[in-house]
C-alpha positions in Angstrom: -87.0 -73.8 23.4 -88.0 -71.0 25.9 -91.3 -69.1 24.4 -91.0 -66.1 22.6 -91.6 -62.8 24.9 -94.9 -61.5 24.0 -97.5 -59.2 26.8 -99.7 -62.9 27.4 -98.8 -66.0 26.7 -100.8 -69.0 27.4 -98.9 -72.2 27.4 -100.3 -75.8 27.5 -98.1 -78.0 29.8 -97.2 -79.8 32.7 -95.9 -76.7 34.8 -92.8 -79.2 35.8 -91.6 -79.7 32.0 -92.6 -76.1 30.9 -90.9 -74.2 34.1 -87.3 -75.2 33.0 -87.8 -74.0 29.8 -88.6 -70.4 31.4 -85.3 -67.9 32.0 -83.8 -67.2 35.2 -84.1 -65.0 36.9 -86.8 -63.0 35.0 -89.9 -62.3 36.7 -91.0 -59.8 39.2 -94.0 -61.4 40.2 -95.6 -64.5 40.7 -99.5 -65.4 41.7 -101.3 -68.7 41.6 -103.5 -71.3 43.2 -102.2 -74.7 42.8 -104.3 -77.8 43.3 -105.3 -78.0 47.1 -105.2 -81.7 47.9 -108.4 -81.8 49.2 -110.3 -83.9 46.8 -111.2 -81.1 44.3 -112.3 -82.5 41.0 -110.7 -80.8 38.1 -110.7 -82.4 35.0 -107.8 -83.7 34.6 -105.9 -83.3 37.6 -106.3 -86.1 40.4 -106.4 -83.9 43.7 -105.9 -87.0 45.9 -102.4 -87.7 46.3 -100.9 -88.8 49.4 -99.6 -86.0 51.5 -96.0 -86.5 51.8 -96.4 -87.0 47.9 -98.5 -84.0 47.3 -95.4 -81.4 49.4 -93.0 -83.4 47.7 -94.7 -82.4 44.2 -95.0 -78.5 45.3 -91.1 -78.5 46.8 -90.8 -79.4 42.6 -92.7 -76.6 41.1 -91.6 -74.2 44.2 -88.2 -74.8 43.3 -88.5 -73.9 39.6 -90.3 -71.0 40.9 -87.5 -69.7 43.0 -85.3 -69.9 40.0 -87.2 -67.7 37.6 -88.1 -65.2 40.0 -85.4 -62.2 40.2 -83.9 -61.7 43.3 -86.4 -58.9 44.8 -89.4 -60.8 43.8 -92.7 -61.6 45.4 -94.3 -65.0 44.9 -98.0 -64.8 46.3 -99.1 -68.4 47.3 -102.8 -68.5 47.6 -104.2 -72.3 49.4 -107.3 -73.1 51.2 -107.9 -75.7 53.7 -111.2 -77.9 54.5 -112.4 -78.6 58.4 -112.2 -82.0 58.1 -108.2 -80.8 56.3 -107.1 -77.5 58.2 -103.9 -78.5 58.2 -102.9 -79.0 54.7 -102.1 -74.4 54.0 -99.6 -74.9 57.1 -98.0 -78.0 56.2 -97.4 -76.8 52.9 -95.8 -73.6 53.8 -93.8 -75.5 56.3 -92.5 -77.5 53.1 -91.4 -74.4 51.3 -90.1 -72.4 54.4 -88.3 -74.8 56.8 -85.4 -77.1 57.0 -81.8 -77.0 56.2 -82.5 -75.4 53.0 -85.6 -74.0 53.0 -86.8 -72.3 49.3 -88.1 -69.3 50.8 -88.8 -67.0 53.9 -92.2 -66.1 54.4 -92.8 -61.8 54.8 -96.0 -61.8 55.4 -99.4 -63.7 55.7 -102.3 -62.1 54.0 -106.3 -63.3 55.0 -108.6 -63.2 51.7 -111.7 -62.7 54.0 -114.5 -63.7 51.7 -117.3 -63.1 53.5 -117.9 -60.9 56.8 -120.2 -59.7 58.7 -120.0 -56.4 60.7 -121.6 -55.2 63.4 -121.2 -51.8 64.1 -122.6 -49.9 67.2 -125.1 -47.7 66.0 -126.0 -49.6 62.7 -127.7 -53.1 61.5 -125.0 -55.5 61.3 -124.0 -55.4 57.6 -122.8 -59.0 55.7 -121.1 -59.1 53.1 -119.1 -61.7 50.3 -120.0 -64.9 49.2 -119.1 -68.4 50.9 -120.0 -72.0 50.6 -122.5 -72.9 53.8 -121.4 -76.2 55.7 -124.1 -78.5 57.2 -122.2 -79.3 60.3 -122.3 -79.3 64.3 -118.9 -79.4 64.4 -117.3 -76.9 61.9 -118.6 -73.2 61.0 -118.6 -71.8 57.8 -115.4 -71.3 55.9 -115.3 -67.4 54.9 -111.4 -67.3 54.0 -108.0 -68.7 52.7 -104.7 -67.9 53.0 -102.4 -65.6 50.9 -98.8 -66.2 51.6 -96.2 -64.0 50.6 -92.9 -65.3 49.9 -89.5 -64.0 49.2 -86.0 -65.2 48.5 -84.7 -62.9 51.5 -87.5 -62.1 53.6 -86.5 -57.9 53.1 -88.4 -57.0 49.8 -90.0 -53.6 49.7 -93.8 -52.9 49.6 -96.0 -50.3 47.9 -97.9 -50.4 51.0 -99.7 -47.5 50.1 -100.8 -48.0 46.5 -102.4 -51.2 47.5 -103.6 -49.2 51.0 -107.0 -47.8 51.7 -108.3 -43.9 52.9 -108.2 -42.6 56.0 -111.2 -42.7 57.9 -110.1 -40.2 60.4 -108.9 -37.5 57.6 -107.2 -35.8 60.7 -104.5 -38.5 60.6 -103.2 -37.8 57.5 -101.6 -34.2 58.8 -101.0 -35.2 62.4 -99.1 -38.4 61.3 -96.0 -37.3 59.2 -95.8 -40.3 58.1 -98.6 -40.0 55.7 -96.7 -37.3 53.6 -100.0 -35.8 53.1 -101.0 -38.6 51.3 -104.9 -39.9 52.2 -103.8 -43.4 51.8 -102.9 -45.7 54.6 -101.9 -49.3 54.7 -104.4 -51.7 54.3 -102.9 -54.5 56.6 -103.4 -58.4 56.0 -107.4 -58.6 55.9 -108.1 -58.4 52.4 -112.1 -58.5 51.6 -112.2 -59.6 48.2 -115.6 -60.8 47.3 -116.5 -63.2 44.4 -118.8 -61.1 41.7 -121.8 -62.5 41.8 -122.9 -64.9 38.7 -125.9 -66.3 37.3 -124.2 -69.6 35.9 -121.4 -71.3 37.6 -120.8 -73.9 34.2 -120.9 -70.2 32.1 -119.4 -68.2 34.2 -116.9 -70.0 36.4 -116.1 -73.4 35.0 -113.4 -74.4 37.3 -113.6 -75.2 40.8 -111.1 -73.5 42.3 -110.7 -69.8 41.2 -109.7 -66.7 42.8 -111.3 -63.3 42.0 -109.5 -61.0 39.0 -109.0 -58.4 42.3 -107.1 -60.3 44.0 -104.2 -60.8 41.5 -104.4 -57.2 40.9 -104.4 -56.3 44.5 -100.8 -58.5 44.4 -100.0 -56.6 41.5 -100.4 -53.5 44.1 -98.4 -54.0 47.0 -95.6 -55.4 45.2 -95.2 -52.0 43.7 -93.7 -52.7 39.8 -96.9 -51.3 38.3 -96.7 -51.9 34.0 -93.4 -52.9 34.3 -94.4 -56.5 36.3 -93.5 -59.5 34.6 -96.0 -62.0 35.7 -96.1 -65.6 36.2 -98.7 -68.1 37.2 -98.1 -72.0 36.9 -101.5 -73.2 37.7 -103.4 -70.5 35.3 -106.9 -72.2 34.8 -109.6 -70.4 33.0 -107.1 -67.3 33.5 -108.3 -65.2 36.3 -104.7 -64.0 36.6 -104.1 -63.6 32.7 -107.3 -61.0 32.9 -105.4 -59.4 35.7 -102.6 -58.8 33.8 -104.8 -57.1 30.9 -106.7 -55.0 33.0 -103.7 -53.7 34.7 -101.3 -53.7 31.4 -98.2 -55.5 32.8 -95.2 -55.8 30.9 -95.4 -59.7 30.8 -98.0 -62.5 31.6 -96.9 -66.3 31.2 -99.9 -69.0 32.8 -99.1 -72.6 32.4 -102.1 -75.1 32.9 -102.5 -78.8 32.2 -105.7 -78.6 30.9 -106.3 -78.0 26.7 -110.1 -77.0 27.8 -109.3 -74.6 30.6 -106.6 -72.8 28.8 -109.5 -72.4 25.7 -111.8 -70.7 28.1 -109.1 -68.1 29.5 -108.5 -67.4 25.8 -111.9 -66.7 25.4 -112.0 -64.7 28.4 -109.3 -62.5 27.1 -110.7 -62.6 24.1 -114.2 -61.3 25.5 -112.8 -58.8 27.5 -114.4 -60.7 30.4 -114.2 -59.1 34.3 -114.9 -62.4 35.6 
């Protein structure tokens, strides 16, 4: 039986036997972060599969996903890669976006830049964000992933500026007329979204592959439904996206996750109120 409509829902499940269950056509919006193939140790997911298996496994969930989505929605597809793996975020969108009948058409490609530094001319350079330093003399530090954003049609509108950012040059926004007057402008496909900074990953972050609550809610944004976004996410963890959801009051949540003990820390989280 399809679960009962309520503002979050949590469900416990293998996102291939609950996704069927889920009506057509019926959400606006969908985020996530599935397993990345790289050797990531969850639980109780085995990250190792061979790779033809692995794409063959997303087409599966990607194609349920395509169902449930209405026809002007926005599925944001957030995967990482690894130096000694770079080629795993391309391969998989390949699998989703090309062939004879490819799922979807990929509008844009966003960068969540999670650390930078800048250097400015007539200041200190200025670093900022969180990464995970590699020991190599081959590879530099990883400081980003991809964000893909794909559509059934490739032609859905934006609220480019909701999720925009100020002007810096405050001239521009009455000698563009463009701007409507409007001090917002938009933001492009750098996103710097930072991890918070926490004291204990096992308290804090129990999961080894999360995103940040901002960037679900800078999703939630650009796609431009505000409170009236029904939201899925089919690899919902500890429930960084089900906290987005909250914070932003959408009309609908639904996160599916294998794991019993990761879905009782996201209900805690909600439960807490947490911002993490």
């Amino acid at each position: 039986m399809p679960p009962t409509q309520q503002p979050i829902q949590l469900i416990h499940g293998d996102c291939l036997e609950v996704l069927p269950d889920l009506e057509t056509d019926h959400f606006d919006l969908v985020v996530t972060s599935p397993p990345y193939n790289l050797g990531i140790v969850y639980n109780r997911f085995k990250d190792t599969a061979p790779r033809d298996e692995f794409l063959g496994w997303c087409k599966q969930w990607a194609s349920e996903i395509k169902r449930v989505m209405k026809e002007d929605g926005s599925f944001f597809l957030n995967i990482g890669a690894a130096p000694k793996n770079p080629l795993l975020p391309h391969q998989l969108l390949l699998a989703l976006t090309d062939g004879e009948s490819p799922l979807f058409v990929l509008q844009n490609t966003f960068h969540w830049i999670k650390s930078i530094t800048l250097e400015l001319r007539t200041e200190k350079p200025v670093s900022a964000g969180h990464f995970k330093p590699i020991n190599s003399k081959r590879f530099v530090n990883d400081c980003h992933e991809f964000v893909f954003h794909l559509t059934k049609t490739g032609s859905i509108p934006l609220d480019r500026r909701t999720a925009g950012v100020p002007y810096q040059d405050k001239s521009n926004i009455s000698r563009w007329a463009h701007t409507g007057g409007h001090d917002k402008r938009c933001r492009g496909n750098n996103w710097f979204i930072p991890y918070e900074t926490i004291k204990s990953r096992e308290k804090n972050r129990p999961h080894p592959a999360t995103f940040p609550i901002a960037l679900v809610e800078q999703c939630v944004r650009i796609h431009g439904k505000g409170t009236q976004t029904r939201l899925l996410d089919p690899f919902v963890g500890i429930g960084t996206s089900a906290l987005a959801a909250k914070n932003q009051q959408l009309a609908e949540f639904v996160g599916i996750d294998l794991d019993q003990d990761y879905l009782d820390i996201a209900r805690q989280r909600l439960a807490d109120g947490s911002h993490r």
